[in-house]
VOBANU-416419 format. One record per atom (N, C-alpha, C): residue number from 1; residue in three letters; atom name; x, y, z. Coordinates in nm, 3 decimals. Example, Ala and Ser with C-alpha at 12.3 -4.5 7.8 and 13.67 -1.06 7.14 Angstrom:
REM VOBANU-416419
R  1  Ala  N  1.319  -0.569  0.780
R  1  Ala  CA  1.230  -0.450  0.780
R  1  Ala  C  1.320  -0.330  0.780
R  2  Ser  N  1.285  -0.225  0.708
R  2  Ser  CA  1.367  -0.106  0.714
R  2  Ser  C  1.290  0.003  0.787
END
This chain:
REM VOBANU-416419
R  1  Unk  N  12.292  -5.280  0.483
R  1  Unk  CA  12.240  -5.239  0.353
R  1  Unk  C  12.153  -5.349  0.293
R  2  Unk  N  12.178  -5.487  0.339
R  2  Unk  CA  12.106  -5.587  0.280
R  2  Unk  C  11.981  -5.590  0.321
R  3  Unk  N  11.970  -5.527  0.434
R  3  Unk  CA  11.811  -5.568  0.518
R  3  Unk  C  11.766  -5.459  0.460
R  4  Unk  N  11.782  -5.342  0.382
R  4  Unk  CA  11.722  -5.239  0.320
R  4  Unk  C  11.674  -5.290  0.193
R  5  Unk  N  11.750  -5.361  0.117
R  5  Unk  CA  11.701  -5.427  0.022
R  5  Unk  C  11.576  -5.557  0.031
R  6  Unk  N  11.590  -5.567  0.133
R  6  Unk  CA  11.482  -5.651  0.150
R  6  Unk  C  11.309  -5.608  0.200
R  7  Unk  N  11.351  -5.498  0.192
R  7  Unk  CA  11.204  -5.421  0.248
R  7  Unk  C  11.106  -5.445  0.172
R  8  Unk  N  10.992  -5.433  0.185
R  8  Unk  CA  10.889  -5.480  0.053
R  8  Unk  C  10.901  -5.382  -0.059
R  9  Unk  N  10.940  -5.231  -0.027
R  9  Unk  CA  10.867  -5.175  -0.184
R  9  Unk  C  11.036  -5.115  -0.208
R  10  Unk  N  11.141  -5.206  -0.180
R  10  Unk  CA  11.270  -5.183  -0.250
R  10  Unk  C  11.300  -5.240  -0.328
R  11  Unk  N  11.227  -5.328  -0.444
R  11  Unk  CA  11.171  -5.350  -0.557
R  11  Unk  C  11.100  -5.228  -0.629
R  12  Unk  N  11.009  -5.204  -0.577
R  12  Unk  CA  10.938  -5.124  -0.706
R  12  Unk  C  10.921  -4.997  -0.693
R  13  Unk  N  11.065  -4.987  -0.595
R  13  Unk  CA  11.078  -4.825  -0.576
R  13  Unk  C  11.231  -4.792  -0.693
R  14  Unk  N  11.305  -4.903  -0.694
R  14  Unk  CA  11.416  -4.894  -0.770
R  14  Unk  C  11.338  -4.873  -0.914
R  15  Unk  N  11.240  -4.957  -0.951
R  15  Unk  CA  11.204  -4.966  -1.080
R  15  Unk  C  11.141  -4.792  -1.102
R  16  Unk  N  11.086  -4.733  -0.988
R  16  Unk  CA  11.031  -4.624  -0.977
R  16  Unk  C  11.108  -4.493  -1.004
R  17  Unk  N  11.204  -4.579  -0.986
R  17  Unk  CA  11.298  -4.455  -0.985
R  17  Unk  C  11.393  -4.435  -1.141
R  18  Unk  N  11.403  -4.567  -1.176
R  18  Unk  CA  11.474  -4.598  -1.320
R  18  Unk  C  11.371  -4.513  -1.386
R  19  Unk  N  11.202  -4.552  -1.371
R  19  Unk  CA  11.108  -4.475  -1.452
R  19  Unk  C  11.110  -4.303  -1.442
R  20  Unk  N  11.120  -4.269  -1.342
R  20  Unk  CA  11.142  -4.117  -1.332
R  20  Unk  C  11.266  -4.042  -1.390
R  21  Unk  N  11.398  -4.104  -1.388
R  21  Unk  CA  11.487  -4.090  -1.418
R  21  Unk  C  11.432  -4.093  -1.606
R  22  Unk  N  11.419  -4.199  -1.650
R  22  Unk  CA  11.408  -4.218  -1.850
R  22  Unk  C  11.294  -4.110  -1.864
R  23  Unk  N  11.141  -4.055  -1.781
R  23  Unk  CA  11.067  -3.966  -1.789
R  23  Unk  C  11.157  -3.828  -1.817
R  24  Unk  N  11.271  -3.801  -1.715
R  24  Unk  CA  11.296  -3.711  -1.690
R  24  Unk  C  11.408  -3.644  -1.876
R  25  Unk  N  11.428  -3.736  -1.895
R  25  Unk  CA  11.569  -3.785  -2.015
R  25  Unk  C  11.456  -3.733  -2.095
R  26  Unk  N  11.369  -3.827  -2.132
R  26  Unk  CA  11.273  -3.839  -2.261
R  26  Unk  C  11.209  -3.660  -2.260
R  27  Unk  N  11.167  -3.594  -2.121
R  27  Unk  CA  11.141  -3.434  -2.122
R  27  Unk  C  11.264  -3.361  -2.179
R  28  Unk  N  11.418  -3.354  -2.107
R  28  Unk  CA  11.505  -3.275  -2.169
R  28  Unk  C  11.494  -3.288  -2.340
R  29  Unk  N  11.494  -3.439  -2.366
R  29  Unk  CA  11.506  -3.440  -2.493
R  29  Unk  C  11.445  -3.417  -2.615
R  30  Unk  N  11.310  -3.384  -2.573
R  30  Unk  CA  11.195  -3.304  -2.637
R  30  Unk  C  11.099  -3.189  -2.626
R  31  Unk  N  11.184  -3.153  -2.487
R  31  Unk  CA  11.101  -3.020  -2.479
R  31  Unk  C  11.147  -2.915  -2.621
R  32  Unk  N  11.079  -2.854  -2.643
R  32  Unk  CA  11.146  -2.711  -2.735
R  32  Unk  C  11.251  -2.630  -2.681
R  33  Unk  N  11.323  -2.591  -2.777
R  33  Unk  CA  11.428  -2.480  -2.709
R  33  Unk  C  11.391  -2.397  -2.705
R  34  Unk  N  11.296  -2.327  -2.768
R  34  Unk  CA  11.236  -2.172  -2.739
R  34  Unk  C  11.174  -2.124  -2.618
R  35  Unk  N  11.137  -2.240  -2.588
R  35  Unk  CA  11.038  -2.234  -2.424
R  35  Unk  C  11.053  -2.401  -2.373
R  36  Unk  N  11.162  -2.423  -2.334
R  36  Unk  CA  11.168  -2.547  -2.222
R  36  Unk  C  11.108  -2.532  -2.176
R  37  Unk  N  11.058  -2.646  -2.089
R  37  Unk  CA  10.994  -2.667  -1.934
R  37  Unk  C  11.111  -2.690  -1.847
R  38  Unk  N  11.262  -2.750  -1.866
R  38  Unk  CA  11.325  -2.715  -1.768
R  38  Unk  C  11.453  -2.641  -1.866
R  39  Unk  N  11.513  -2.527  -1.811
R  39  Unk  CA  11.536  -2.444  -1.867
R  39  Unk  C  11.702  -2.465  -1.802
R  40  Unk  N  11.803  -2.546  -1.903
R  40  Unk  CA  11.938  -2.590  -1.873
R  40  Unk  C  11.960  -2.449  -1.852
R  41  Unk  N  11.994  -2.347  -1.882
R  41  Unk  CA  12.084  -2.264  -1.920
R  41  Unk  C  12.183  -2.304  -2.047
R  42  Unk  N  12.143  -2.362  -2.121
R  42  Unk  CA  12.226  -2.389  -2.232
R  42  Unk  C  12.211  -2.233  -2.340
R  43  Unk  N  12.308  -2.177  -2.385
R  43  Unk  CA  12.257  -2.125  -2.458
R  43  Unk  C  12.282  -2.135  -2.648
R  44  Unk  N  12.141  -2.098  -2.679
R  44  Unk  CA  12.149  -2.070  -2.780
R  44  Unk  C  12.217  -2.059  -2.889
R  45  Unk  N  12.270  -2.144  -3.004
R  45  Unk  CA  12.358  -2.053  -3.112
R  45  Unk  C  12.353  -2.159  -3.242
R  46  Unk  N  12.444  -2.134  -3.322
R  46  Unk  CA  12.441  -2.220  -3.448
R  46  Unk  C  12.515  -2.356  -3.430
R  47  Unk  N  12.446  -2.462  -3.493
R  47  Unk  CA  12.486  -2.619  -3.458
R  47  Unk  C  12.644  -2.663  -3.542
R  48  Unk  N  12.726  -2.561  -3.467
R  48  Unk  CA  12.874  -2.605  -3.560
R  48  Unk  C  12.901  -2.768  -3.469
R  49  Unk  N  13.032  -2.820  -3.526
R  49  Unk  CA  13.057  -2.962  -3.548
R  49  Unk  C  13.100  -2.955  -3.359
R  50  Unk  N  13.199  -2.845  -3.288
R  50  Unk  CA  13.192  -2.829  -3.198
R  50  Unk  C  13.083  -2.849  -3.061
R  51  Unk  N  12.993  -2.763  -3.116
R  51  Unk  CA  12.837  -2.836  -3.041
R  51  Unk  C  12.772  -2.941  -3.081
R  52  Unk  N  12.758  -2.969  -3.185
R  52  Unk  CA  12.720  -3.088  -3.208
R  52  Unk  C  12.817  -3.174  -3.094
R  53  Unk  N  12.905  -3.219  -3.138
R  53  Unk  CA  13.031  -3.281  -3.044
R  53  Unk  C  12.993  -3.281  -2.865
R  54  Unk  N  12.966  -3.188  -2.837
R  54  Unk  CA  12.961  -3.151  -2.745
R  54  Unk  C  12.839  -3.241  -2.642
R  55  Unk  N  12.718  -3.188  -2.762
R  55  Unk  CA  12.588  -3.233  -2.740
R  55  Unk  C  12.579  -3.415  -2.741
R  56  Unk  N  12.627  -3.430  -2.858
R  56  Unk  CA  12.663  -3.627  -2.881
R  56  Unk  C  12.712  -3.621  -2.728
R  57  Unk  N  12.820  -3.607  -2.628
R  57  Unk  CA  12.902  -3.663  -2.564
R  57  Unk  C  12.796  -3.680  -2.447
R  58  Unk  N  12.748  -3.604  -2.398
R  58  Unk  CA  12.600  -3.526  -2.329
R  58  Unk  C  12.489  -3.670  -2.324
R  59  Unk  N  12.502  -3.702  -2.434
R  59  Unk  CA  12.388  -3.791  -2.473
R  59  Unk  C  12.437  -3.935  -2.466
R  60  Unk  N  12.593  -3.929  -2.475
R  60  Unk  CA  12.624  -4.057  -2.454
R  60  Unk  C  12.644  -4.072  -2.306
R  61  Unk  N  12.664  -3.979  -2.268
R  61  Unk  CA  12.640  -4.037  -2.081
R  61  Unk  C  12.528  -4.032  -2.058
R  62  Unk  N  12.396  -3.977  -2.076
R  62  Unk  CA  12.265  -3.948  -2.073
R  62  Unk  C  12.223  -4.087  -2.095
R  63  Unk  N  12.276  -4.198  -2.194
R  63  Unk  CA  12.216  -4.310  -2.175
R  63  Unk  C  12.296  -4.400  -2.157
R  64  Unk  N  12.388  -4.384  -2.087
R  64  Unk  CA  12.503  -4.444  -1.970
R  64  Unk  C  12.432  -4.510  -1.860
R  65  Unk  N  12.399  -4.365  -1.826
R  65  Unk  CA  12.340  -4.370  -1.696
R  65  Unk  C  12.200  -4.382  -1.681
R  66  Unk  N  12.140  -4.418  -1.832
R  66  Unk  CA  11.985  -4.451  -1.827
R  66  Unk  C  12.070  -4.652  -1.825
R  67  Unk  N  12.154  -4.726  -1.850
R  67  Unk  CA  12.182  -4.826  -1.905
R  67  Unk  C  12.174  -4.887  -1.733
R  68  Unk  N  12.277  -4.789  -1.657
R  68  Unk  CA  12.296  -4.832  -1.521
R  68  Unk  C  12.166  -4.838  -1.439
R  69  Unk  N  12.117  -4.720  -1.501
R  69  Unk  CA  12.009  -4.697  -1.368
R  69  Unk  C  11.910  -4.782  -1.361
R  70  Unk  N  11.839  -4.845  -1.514
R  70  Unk  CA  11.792  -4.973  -1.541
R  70  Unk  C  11.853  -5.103  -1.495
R  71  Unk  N  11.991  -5.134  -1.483
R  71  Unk  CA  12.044  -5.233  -1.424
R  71  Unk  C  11.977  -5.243  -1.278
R  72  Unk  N  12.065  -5.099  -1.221
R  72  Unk  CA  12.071  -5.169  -1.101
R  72  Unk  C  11.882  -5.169  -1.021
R  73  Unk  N  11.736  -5.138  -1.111
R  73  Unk  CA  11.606  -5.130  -1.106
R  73  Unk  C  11.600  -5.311  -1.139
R  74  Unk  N  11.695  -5.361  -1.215
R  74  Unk  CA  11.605  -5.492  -1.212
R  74  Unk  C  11.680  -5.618  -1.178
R  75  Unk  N  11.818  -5.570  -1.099
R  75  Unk  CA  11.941  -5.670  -1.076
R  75  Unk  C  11.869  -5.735  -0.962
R  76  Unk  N  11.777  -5.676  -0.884
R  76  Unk  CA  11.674  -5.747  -0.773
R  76  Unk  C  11.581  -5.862  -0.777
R  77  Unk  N  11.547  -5.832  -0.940
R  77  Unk  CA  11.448  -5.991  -0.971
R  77  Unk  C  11.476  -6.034  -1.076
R  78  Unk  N  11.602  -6.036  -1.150
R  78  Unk  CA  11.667  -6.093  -1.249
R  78  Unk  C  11.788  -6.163  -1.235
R  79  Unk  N  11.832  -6.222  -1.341
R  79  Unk  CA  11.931  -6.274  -1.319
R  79  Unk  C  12.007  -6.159  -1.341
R  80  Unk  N  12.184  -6.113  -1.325
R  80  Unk  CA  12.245  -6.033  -1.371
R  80  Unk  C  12.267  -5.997  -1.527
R  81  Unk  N  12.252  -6.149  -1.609
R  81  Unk  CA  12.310  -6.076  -1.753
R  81  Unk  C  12.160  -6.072  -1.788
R  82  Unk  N  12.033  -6.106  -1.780
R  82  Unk  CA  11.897  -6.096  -1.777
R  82  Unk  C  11.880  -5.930  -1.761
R  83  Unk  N  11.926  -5.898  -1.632
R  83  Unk  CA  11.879  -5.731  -1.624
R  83  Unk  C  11.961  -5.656  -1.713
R  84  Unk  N  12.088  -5.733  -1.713
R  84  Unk  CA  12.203  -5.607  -1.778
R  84  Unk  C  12.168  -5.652  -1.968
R  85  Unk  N  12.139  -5.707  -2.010
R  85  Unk  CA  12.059  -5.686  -2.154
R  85  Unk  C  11.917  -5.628  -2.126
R  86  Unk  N  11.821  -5.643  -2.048
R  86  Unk  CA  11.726  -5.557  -2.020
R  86  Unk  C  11.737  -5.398  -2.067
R  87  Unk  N  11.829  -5.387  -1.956
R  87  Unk  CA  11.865  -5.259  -1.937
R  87  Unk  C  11.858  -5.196  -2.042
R  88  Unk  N  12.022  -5.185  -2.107
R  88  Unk  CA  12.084  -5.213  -2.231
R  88  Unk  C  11.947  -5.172  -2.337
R  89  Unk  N  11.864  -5.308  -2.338
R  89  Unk  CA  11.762  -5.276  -2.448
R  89  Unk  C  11.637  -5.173  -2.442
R  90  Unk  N  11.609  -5.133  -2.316
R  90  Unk  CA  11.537  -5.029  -2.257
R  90  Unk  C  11.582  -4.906  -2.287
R  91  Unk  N  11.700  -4.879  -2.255
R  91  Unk  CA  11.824  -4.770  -2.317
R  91  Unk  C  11.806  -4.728  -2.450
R  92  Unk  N  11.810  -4.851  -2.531
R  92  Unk  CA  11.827  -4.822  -2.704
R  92  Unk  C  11.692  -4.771  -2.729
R  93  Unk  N  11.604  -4.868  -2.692
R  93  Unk  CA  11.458  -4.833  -2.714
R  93  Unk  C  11.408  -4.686  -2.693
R  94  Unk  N  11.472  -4.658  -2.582
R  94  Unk  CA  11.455  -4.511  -2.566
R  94  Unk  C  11.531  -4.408  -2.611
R  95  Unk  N  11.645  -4.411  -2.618
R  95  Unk  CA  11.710  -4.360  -2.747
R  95  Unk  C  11.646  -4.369  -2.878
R  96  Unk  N  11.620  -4.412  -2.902
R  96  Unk  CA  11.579  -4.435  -3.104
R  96  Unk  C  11.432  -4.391  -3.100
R  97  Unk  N  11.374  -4.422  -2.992
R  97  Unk  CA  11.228  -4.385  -2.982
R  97  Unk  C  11.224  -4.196  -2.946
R  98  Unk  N  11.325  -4.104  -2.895
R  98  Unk  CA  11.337  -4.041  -2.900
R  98  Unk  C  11.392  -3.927  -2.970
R  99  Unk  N  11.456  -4.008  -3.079
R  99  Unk  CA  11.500  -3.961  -3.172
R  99  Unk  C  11.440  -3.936  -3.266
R  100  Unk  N  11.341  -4.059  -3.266
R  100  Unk  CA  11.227  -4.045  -3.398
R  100  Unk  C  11.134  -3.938  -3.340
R  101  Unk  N  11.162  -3.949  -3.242
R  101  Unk  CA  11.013  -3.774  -3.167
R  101  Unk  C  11.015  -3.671  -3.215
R  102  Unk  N  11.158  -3.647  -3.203
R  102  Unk  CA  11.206  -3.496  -3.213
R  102  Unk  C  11.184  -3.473  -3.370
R  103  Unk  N  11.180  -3.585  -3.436
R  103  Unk  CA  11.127  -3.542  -3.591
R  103  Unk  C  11.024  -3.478  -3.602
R  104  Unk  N  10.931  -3.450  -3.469
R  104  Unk  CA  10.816  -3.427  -3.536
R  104  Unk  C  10.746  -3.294  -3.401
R  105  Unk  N  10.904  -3.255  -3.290
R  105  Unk  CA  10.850  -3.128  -3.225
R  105  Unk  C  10.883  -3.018  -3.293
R  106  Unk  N  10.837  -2.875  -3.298
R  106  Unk  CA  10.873  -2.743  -3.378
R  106  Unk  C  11.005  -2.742  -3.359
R  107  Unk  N  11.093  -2.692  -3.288
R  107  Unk  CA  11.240  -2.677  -3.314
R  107  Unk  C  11.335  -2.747  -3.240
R  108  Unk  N  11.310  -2.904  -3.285
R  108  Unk  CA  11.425  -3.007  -3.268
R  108  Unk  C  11.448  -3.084  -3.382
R  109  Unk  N  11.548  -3.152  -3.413
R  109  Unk  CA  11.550  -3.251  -3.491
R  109  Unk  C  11.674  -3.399  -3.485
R  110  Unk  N  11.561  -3.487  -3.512
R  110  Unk  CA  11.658  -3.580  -3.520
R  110  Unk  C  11.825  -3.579  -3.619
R  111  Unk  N  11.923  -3.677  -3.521
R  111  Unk  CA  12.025  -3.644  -3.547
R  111  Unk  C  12.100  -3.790  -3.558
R  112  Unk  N  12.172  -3.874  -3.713
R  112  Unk  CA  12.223  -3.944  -3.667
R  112  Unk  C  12.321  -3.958  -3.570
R  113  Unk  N  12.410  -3.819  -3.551
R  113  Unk  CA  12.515  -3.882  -3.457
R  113  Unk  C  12.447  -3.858  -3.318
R  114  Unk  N  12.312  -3.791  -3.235
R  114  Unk  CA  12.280  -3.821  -3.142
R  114  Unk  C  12.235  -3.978  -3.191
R  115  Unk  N  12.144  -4.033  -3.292
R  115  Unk  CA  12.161  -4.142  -3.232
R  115  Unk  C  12.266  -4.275  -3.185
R  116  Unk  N  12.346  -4.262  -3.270
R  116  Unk  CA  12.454  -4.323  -3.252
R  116  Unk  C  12.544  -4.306  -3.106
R  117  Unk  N  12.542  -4.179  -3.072
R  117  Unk  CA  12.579  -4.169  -2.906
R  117  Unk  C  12.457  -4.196  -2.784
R  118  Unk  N  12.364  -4.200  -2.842
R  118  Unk  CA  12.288  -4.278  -2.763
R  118  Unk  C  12.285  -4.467  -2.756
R  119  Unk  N  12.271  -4.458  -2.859
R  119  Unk  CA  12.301  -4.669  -2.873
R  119  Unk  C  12.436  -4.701  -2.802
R  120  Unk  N  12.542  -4.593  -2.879
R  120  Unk  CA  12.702  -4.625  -2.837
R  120  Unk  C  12.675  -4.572  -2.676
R  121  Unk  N  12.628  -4.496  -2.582
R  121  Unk  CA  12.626  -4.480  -2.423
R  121  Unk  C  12.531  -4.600  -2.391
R  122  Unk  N  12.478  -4.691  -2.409
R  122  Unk  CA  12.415  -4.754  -2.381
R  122  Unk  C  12.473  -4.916  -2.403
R  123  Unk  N  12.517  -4.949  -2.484
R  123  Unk  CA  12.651  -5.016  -2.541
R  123  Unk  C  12.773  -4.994  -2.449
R  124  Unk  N  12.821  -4.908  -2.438
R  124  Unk  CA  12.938  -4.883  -2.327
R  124  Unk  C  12.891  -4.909  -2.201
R  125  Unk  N  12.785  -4.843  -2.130
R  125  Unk  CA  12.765  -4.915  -1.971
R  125  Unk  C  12.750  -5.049  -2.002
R  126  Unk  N  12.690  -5.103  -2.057
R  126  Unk  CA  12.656  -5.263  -2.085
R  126  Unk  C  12.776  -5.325  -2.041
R  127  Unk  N  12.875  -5.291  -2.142
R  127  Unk  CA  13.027  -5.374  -2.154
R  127  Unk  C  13.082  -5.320  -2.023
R  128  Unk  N  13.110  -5.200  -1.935
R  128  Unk  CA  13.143  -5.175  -1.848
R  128  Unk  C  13.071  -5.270  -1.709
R  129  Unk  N  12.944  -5.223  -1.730
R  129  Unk  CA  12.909  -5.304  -1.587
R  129  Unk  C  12.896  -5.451  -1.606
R  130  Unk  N  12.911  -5.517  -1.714
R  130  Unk  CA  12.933  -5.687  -1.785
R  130  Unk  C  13.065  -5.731  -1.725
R  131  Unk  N  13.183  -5.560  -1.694
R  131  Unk  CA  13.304  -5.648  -1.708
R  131  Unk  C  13.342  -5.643  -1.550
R  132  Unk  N  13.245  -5.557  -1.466
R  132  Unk  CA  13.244  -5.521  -1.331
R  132  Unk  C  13.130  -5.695  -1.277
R  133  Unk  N  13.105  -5.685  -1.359
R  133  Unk  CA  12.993  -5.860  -1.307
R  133  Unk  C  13.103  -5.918  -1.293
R  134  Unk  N  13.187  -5.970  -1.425
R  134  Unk  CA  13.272  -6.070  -1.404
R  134  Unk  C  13.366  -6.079  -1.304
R  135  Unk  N  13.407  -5.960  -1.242
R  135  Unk  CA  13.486  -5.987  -1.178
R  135  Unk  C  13.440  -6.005  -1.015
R  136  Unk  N  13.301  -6.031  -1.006
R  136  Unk  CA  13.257  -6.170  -0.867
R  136  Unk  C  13.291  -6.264  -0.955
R  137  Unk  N  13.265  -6.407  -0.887
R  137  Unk  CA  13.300  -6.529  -0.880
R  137  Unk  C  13.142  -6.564  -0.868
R  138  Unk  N  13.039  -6.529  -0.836
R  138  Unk  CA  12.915  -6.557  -0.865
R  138  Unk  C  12.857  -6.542  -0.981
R  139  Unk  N  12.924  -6.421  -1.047
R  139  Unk  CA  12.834  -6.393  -1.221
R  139  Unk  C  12.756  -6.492  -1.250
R  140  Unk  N  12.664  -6.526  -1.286
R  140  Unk  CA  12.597  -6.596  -1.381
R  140  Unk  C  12.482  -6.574  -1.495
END
């Protein structure tokens, strides 16, 4: 697996892929619901505290796994706590930057508690894969 990592474009295929992945996030999260471009099957109905709930939890793994997927795109030419605040701040950035979007497509709207489960999923992988570093003996 190491000699795979060493290939020339297994660098800036990881980063390629972190980018397609936050492209892909930043589309769910602003397409319209009336006419997506990718069409969850979610359906339709009134925003009780239940969906809401539902939707926050959605979003906090949504930038979980934007937190990781950025890690492990720049754990190749960084130091570890270098990429894993990277990450982390790439995450938020895109969270909050998406939040402020939706202020302004026809039928979405920004939401403090999506943002807050976005910062807080992005915040949680951090401390998770921070506490998975520590436990090599190399961390630095």
């Amino acid at each position: 697996m190491d000699r795979l990592n060493e290939l020339p474009l297994a660098k800036p295929m990881r980063i390629v892929i972190a980018l397609c992945w936050s492209a892909l996030l930043t589309l769910l999260l602003l397409q319209g619901e009336a006419d997506p471009v990718i069409d969850l099957g979610i359906p339709r109905g009134d925003n009780t505290p239940a969906r809401e709930l539902a939707f926050s939890t959605l979003h906090l793994l949504a930038f979980g796994v934007t937190t990781a997927c950025w890690y492990w795109a720049l754990s190749r030419s960084a130091k570890p706590r270098r990429a894993l605040l990277a990450a982390c701040l790439i995450a938020i950035a895109l969270g909050v930057t998406t939040e402020i979007l939706q202020a302004y497509t026809l039928d979405r709207h920004a939401s403090w508690l999506d943002l807050a489960a976005n910062i807080g999923g992005a915040l949680l992988a951090a401390r998770v894969i921070g506490r998975w570093l520590r436990s090599f003996p190399t961390f630095s």
